[in-house]
PQR file with spaces between the fields and no chain letter, atoms N, CA, C, O and H, PARSE charges and radii, in Angstrom:
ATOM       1  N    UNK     1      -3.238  -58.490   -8.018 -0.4000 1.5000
ATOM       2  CA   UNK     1      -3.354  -57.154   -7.448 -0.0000 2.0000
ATOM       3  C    UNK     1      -3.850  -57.249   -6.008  0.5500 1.7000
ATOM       4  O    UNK     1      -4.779  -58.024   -5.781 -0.5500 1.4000
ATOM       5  N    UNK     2      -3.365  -56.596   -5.100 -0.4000 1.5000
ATOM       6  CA   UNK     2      -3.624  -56.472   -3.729 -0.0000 2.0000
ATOM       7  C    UNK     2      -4.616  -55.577   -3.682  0.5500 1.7000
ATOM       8  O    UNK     2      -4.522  -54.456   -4.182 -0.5500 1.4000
ATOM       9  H    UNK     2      -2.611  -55.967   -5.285  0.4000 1.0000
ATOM      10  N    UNK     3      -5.519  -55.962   -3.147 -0.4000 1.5000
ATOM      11  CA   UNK     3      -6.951  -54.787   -2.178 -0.0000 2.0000
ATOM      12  C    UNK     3      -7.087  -54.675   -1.290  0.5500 1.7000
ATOM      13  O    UNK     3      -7.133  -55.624   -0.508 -0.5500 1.4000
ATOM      14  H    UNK     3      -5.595  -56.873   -2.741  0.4000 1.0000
ATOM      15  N    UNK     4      -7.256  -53.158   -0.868 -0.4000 1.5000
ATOM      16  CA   UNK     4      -7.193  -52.743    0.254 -0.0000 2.0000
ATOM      17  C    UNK     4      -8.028  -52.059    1.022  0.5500 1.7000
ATOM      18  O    UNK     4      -7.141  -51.673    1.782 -0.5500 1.4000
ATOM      19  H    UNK     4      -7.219  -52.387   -1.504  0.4000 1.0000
ATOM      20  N    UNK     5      -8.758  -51.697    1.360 -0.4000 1.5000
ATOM      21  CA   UNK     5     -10.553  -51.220    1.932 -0.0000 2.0000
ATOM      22  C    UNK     5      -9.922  -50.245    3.150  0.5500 1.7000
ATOM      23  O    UNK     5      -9.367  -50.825    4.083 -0.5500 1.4000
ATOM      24  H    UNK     5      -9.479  -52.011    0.742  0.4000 1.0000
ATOM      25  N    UNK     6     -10.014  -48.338    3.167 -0.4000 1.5000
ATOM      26  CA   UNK     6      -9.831  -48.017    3.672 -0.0000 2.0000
ATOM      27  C    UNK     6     -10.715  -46.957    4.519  0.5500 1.7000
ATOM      28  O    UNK     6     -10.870  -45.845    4.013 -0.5500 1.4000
ATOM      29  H    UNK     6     -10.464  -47.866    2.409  0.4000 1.0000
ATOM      30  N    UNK     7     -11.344  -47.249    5.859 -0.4000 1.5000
ATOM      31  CA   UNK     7     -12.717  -46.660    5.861 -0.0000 2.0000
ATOM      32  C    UNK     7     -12.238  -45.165    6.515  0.5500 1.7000
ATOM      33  O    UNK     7     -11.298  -44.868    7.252 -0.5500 1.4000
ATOM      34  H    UNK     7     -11.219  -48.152    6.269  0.4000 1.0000
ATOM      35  N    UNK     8     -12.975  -44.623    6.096 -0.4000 1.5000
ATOM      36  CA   UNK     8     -12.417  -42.815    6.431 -0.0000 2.0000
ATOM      37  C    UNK     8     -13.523  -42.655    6.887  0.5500 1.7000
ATOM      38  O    UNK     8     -14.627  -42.839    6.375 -0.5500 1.4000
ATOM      39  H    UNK     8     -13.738  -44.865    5.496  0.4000 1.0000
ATOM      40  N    UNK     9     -13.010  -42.038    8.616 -0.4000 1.5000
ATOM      41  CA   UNK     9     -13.758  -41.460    9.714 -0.0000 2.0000
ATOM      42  C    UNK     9     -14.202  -40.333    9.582  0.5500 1.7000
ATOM      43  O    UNK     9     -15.235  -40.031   10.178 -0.5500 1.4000
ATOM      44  H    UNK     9     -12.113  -41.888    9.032  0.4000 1.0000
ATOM      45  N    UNK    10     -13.396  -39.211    8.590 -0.4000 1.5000
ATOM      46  CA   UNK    10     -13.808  -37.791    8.260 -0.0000 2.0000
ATOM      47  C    UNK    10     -13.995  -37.194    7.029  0.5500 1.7000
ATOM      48  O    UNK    10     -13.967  -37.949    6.057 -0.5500 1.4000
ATOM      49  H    UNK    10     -12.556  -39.456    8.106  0.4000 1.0000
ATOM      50  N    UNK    11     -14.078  -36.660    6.944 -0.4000 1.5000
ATOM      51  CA   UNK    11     -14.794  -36.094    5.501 -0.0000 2.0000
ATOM      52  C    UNK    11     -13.750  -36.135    4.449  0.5500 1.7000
ATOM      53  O    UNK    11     -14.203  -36.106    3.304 -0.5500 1.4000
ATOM      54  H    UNK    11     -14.101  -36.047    7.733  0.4000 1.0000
ATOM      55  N    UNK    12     -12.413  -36.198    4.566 -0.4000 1.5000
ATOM      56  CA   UNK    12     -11.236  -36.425    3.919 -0.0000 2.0000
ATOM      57  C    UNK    12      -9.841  -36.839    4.431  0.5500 1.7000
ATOM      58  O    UNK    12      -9.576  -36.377    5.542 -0.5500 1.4000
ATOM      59  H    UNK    12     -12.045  -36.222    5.495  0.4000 1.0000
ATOM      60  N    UNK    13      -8.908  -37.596    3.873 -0.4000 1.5000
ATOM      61  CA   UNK    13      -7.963  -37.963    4.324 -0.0000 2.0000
ATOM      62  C    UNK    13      -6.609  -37.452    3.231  0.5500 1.7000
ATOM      63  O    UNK    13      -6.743  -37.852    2.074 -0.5500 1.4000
ATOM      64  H    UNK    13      -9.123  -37.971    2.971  0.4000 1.0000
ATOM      65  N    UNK    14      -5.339  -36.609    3.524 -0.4000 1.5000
ATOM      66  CA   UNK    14      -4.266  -36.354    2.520 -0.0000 2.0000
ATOM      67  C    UNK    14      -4.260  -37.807    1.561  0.5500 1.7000
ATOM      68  O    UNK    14      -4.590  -38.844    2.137 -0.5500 1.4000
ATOM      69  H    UNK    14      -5.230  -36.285    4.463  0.4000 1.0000
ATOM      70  N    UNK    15      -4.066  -37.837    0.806 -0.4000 1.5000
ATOM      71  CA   UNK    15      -3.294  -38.659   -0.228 -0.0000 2.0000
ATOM      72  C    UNK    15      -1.865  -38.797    0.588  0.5500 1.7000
ATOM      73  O    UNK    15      -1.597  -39.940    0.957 -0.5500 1.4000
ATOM      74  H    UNK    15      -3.798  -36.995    0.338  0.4000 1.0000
ATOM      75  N    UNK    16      -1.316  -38.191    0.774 -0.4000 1.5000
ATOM      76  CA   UNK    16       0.107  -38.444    1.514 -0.0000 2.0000
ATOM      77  C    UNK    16       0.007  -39.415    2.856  0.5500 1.7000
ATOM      78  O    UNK    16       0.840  -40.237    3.238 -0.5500 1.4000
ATOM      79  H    UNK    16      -1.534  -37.262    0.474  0.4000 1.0000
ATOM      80  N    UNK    17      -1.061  -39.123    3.356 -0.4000 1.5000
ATOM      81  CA   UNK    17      -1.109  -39.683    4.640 -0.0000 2.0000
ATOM      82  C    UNK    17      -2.070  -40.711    4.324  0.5500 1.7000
ATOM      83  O    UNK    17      -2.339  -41.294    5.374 -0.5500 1.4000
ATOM      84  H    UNK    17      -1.737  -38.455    3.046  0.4000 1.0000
ATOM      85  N    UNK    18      -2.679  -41.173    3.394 -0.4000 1.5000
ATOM      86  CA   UNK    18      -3.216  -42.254    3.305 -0.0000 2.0000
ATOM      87  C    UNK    18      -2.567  -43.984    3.075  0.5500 1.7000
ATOM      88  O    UNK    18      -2.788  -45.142    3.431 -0.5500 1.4000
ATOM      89  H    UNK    18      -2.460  -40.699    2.542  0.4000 1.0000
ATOM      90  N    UNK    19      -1.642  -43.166    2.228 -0.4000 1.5000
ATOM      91  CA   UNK    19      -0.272  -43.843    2.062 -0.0000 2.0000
ATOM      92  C    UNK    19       0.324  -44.595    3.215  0.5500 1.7000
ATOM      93  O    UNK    19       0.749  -45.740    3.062 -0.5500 1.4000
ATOM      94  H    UNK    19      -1.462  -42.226    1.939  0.4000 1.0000
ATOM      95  N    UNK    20       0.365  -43.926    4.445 -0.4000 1.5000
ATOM      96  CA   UNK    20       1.428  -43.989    5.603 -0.0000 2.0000
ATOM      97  C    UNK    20      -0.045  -44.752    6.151  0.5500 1.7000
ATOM      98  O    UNK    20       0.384  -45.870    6.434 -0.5500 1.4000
ATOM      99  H    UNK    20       0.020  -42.996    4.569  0.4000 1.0000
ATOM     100  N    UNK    21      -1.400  -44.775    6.431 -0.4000 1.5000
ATOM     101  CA   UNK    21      -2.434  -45.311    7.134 -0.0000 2.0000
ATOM     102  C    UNK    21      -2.664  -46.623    6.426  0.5500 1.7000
ATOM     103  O    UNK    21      -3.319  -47.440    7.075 -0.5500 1.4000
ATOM     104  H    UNK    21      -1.749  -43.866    6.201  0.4000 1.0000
ATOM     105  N    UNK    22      -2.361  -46.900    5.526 -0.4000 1.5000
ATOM     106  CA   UNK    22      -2.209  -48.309    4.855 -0.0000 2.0000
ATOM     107  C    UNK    22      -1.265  -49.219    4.780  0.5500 1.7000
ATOM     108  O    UNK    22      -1.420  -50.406    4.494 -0.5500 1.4000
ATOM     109  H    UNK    22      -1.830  -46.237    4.998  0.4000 1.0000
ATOM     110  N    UNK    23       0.079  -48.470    5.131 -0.4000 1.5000
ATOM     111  CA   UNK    23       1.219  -49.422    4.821 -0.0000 2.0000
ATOM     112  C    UNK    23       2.163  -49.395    4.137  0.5500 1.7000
ATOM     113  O    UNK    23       3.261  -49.913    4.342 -0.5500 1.4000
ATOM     114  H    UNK    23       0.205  -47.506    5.363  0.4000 1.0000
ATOM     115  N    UNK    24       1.607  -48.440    2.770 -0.4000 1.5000
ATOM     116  CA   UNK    24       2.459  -48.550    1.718 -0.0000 2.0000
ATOM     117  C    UNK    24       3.879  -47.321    2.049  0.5500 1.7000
ATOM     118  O    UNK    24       4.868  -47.213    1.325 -0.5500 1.4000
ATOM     119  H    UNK    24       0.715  -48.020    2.604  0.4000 1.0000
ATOM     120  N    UNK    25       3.685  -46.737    2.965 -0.4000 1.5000
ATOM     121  CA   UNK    25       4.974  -46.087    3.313 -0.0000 2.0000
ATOM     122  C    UNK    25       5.035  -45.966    4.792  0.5500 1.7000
ATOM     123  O    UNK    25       3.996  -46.208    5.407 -0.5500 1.4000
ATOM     124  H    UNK    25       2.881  -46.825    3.553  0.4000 1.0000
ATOM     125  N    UNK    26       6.308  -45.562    5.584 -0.4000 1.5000
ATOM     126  CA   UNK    26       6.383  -45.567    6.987 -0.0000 2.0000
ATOM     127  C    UNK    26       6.336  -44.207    7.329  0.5500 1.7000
ATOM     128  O    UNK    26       6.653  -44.048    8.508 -0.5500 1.4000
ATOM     129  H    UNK    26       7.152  -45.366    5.086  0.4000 1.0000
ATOM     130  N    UNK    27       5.988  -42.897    6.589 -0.4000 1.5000
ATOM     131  CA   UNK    27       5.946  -41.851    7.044 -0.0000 2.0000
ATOM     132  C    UNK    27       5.035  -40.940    6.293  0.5500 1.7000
ATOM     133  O    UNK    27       4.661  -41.599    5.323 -0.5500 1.4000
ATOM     134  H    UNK    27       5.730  -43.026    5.632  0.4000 1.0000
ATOM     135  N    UNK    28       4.332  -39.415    6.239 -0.4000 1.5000
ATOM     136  CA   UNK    28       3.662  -38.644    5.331 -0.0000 2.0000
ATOM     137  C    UNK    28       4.750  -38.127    4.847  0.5500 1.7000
ATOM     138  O    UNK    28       4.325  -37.570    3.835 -0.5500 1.4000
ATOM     139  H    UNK    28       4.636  -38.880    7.027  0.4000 1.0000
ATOM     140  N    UNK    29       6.016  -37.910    4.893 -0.4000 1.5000
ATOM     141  CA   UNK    29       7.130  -37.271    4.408 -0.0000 2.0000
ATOM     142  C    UNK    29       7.287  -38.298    2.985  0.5500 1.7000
ATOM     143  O    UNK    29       7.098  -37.865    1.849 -0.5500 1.4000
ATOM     144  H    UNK    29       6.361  -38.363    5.715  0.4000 1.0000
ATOM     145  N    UNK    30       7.654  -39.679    3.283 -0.4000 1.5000
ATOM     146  CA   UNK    30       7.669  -40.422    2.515 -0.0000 2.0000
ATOM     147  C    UNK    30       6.459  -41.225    1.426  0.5500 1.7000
ATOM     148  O    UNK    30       6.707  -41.919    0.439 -0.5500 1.4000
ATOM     149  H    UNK    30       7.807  -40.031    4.206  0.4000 1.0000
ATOM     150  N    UNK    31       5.526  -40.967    1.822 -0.4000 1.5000
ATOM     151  CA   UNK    31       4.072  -40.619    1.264 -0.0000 2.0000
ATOM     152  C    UNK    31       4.287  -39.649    0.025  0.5500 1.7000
ATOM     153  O    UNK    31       4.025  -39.994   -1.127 -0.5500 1.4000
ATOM     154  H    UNK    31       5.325  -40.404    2.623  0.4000 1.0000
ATOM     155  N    UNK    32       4.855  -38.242    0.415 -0.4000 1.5000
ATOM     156  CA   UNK    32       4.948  -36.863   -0.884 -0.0000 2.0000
ATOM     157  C    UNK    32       5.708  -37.425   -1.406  0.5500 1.7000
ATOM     158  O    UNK    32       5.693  -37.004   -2.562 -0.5500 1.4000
ATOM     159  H    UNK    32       5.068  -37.961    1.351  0.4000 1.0000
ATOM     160  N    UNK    33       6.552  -38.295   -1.291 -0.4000 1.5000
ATOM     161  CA   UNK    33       7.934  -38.567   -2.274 -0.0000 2.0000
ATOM     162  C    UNK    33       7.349  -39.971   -3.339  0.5500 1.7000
ATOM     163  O    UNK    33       7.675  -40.500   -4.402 -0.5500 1.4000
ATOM     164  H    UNK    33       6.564  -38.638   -0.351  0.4000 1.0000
ATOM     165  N    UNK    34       6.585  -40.088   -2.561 -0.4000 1.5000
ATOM     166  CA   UNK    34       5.968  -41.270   -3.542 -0.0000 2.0000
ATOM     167  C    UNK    34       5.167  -40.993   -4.604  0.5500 1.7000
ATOM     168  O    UNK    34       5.159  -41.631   -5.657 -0.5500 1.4000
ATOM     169  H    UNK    34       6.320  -39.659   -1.697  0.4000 1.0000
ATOM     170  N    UNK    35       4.219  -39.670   -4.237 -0.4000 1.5000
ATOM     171  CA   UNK    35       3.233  -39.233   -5.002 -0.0000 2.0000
ATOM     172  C    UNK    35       4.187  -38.034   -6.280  0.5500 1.7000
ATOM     173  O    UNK    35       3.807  -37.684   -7.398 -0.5500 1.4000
ATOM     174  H    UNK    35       4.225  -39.152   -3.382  0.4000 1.0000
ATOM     175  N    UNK    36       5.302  -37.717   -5.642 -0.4000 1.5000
ATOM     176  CA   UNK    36       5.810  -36.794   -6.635 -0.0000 2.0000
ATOM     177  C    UNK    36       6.579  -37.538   -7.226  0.5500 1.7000
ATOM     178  O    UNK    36       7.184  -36.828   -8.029 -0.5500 1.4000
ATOM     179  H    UNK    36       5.611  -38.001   -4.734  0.4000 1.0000
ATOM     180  N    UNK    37       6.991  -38.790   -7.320 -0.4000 1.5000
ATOM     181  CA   UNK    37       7.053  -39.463   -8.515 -0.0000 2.0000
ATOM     182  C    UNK    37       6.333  -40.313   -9.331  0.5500 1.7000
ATOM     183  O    UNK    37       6.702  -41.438   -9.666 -0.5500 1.4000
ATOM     184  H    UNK    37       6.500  -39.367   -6.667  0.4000 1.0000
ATOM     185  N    UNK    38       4.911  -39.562   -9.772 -0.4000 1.5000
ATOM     186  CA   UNK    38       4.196  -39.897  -10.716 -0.0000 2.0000
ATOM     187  C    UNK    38       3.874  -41.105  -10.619  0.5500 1.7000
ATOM     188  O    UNK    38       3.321  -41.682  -11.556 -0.5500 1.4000
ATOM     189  H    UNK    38       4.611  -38.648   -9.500  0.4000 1.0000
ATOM     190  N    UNK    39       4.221  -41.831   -9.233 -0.4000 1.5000
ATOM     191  CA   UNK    39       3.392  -43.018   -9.540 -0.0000 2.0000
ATOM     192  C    UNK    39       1.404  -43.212   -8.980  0.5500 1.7000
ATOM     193  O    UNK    39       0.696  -44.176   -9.273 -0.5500 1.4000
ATOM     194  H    UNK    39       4.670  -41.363   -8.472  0.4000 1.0000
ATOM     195  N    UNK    40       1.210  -42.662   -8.613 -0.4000 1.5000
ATOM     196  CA   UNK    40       0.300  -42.974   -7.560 -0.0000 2.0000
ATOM     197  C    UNK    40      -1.154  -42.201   -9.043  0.5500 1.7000
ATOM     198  O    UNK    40      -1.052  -41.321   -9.899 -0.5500 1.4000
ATOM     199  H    UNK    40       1.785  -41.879   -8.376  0.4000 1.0000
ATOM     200  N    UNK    41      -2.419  -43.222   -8.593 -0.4000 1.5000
ATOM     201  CA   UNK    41      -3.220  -42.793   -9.550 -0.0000 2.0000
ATOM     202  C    UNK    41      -4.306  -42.639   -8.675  0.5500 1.7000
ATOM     203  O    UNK    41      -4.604  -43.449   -7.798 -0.5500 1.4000
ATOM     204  H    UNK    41      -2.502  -43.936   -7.898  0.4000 1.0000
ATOM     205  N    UNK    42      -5.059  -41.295   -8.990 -0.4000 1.5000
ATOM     206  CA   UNK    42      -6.219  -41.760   -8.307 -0.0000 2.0000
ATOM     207  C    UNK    42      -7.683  -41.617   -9.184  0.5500 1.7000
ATOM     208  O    UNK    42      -7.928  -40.653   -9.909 -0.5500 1.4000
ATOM     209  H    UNK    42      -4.816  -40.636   -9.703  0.4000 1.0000
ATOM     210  N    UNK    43      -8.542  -42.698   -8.983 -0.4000 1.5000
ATOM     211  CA   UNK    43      -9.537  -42.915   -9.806 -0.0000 2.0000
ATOM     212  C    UNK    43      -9.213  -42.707  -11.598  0.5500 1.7000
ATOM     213  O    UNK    43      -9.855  -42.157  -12.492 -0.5500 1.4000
ATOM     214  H    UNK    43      -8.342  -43.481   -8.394  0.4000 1.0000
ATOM     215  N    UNK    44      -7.622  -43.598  -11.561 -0.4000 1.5000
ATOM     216  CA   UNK    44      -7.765  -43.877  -12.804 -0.0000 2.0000
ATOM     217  C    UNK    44      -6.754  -43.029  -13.046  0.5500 1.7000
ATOM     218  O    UNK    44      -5.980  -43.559  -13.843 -0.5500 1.4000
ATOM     219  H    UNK    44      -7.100  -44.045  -10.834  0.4000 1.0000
ATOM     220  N    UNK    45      -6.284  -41.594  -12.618 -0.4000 1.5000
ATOM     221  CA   UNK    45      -5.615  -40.384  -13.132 -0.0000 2.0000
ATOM     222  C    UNK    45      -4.464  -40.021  -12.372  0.5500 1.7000
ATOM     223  O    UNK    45      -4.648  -39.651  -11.213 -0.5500 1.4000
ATOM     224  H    UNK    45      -6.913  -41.163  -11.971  0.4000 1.0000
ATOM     225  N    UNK    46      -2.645  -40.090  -13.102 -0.4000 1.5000
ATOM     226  CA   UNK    46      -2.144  -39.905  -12.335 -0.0000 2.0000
ATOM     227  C    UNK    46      -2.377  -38.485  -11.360  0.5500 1.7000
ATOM     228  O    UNK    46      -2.951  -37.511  -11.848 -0.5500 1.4000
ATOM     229  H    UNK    46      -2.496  -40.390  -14.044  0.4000 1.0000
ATOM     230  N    UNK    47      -1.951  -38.476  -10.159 -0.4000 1.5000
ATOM     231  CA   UNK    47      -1.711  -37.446   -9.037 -0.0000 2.0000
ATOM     232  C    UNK    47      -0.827  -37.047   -8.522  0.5500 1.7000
ATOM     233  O    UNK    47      -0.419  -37.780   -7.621 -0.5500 1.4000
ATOM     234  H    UNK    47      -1.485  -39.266   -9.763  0.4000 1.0000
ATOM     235  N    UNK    48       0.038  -35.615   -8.771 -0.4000 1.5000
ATOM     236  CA   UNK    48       1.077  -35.392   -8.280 -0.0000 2.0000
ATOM     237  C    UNK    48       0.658  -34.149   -7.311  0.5500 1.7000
ATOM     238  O    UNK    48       1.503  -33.255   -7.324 -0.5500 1.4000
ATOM     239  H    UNK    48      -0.293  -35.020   -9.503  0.4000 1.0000
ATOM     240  N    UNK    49      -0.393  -33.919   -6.529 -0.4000 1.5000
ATOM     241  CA   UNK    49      -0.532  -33.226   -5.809 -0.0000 2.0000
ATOM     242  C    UNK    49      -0.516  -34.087   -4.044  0.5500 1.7000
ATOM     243  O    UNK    49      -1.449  -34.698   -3.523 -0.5500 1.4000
ATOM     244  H    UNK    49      -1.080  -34.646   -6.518  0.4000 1.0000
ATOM     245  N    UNK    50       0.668  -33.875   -3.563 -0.4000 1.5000
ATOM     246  CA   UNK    50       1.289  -34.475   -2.378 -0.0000 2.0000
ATOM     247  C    UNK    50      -0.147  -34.590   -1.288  0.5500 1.7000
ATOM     248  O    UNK    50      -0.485  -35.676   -0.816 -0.5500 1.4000
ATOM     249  H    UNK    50       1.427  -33.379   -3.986  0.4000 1.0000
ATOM     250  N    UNK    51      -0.849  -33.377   -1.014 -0.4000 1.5000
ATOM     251  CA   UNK    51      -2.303  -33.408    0.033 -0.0000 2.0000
ATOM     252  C    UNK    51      -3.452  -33.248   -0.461  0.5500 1.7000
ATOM     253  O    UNK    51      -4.318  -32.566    0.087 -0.5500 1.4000
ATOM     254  H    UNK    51      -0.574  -32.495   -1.398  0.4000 1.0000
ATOM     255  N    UNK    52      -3.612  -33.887   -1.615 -0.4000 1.5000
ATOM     256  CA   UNK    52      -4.708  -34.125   -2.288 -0.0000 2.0000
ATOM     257  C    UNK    52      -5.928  -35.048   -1.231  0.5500 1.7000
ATOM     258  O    UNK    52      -5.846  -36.183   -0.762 -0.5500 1.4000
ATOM     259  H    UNK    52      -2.909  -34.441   -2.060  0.4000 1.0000
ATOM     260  N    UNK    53      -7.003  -34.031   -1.126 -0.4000 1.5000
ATOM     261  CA   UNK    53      -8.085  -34.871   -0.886 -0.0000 2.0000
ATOM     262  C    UNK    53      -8.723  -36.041   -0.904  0.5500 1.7000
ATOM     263  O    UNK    53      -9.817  -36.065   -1.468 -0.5500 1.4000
ATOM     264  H    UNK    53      -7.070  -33.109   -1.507  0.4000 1.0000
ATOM     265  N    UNK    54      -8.270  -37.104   -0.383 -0.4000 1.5000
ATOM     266  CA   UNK    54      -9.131  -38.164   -1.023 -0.0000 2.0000
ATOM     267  C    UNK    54     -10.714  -38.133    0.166  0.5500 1.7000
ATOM     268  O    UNK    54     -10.768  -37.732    1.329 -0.5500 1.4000
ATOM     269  H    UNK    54      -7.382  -37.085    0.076  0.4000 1.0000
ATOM     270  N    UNK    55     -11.829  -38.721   -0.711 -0.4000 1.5000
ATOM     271  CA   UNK    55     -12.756  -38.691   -0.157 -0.0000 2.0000
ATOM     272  C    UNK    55     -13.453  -40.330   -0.295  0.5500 1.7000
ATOM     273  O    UNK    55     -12.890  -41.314   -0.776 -0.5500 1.4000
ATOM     274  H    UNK    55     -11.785  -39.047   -1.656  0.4000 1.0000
ATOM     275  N    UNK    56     -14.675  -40.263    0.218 -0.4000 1.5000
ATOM     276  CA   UNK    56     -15.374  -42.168    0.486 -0.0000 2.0000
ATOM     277  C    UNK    56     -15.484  -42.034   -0.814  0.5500 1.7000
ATOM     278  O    UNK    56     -15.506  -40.887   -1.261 -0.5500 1.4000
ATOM     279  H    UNK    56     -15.133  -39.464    0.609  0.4000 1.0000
ATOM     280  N    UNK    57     -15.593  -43.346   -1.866 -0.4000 1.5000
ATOM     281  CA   UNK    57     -15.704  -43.385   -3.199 -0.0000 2.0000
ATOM     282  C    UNK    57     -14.647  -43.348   -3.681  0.5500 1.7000
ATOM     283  O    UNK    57     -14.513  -44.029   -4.697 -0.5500 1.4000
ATOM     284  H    UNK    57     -15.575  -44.278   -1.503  0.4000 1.0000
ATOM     285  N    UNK    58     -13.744  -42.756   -3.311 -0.4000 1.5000
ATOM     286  CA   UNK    58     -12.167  -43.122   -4.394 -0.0000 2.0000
ATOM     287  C    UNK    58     -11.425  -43.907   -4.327  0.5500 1.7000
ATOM     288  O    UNK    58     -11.246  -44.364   -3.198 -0.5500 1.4000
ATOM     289  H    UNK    58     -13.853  -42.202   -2.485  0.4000 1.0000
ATOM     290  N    UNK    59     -10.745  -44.382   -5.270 -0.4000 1.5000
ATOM     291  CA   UNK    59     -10.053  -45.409   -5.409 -0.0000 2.0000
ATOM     292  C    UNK    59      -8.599  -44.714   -5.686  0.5500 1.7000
ATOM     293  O    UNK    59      -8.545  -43.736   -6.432 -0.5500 1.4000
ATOM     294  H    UNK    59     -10.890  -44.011   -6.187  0.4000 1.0000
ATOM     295  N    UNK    60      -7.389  -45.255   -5.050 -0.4000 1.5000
ATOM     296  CA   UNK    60      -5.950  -44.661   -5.683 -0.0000 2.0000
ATOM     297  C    UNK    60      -5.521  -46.417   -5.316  0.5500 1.7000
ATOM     298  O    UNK    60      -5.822  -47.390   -4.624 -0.5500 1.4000
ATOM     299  H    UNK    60      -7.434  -46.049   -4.444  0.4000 1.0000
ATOM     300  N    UNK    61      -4.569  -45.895   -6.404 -0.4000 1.5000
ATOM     301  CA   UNK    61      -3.707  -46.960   -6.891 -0.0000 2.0000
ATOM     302  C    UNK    61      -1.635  -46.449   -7.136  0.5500 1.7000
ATOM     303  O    UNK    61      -0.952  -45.607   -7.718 -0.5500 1.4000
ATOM     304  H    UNK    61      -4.325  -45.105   -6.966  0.4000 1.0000
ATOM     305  N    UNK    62      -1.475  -47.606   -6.264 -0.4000 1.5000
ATOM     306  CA   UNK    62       0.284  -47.481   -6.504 -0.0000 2.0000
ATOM     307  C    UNK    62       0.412  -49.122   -7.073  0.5500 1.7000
ATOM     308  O    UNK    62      -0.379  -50.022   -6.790 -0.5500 1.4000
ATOM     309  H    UNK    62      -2.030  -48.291   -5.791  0.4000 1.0000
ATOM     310  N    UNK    63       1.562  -49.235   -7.901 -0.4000 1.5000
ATOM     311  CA   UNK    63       1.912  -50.135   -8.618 -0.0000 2.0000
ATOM     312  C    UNK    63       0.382  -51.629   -8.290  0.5500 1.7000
ATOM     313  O    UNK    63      -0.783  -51.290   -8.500 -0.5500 1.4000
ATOM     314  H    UNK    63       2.205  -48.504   -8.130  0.4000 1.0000
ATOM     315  N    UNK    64       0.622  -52.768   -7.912 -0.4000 1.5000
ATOM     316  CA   UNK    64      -0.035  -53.866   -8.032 -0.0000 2.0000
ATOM     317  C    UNK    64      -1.160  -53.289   -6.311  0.5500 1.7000
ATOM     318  O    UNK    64      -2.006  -53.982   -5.747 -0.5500 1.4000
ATOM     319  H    UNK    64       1.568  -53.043   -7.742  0.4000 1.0000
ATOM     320  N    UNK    65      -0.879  -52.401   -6.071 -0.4000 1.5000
ATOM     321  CA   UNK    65      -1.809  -52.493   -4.759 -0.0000 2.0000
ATOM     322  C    UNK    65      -3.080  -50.846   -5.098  0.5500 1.7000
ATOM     323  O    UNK    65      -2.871  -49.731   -5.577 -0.5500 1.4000
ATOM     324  H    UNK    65      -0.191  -51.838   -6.529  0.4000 1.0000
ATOM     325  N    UNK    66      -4.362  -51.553   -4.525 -0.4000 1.5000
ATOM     326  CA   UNK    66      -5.455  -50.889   -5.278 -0.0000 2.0000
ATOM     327  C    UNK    66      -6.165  -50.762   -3.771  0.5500 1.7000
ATOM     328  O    UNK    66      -6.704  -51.671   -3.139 -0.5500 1.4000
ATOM     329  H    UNK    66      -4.532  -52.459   -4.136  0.4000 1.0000
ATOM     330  N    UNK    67      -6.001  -49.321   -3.373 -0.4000 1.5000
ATOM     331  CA   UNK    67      -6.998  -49.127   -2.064 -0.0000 2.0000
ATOM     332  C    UNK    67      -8.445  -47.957   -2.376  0.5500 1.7000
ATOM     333  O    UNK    67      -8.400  -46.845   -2.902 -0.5500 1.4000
ATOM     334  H    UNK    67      -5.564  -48.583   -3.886  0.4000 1.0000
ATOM     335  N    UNK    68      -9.890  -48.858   -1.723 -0.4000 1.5000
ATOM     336  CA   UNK    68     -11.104  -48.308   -2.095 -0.0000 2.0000
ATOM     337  C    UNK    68     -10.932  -47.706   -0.997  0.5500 1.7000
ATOM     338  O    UNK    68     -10.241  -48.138   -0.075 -0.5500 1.4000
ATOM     339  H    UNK    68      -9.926  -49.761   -1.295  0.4000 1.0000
ATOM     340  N    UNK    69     -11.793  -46.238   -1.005 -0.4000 1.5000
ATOM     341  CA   UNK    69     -11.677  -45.453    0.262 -0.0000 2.0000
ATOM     342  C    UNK    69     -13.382  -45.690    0.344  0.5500 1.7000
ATOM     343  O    UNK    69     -14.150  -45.429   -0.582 -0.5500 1.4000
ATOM     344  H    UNK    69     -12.355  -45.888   -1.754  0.4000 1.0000
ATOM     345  N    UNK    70     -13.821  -46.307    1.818 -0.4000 1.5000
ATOM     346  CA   UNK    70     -15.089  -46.266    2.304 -0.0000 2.0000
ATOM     347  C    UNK    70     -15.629  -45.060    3.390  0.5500 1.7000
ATOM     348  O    UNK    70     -14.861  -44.397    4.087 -0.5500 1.4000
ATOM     349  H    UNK    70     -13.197  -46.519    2.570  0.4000 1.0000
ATOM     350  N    UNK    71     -16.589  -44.969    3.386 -0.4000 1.5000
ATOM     351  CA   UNK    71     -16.899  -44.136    4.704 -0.0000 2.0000
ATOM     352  C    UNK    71     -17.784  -45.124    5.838  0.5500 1.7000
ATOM     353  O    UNK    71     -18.719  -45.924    5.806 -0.5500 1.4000
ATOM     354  H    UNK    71     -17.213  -45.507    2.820  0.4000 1.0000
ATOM     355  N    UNK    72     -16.812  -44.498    6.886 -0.4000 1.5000
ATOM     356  CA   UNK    72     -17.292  -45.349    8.405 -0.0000 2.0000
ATOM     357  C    UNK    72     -18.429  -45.702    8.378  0.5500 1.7000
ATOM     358  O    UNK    72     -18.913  -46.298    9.339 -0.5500 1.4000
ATOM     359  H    UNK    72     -16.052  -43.849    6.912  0.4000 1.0000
């Protein structure tokens, strides 16, 4: 499994666009398309809400790659 440590400058970052700030997609367009197919989990639970909040403390997960969200 790949880890990935992502430190968040503000109080929250989209789920869609966290996607695109890591790598795992080249756009936030392509980010929603990822999350609306049921793959993407966060803290354990799938997430099909495309601008879901993530905050420091969470963890989301797409297939073998596992990113912790830190705060700055």
């Amino acid at each position: 499994m790949q880890q990935v440590d992502f430190e968040l400058n503000d109080e929250f970052v989209e789920l869609n666009q966290l996607l695109k700030l890591v790598g795992i997609c080249d756009s936030g367009g392509a980010g929603k398309v990822i999350v609306a197919s049921g793959k993407v989990k966060v803290d354990g639970k799938t997430e099909l809400r495309k601008t879901c909040k993530i905050r420091a403390g969470q963890v989301v997960q797409l297939g073998d790659v596992r990113v912790t969200v830190r705060a700055a």
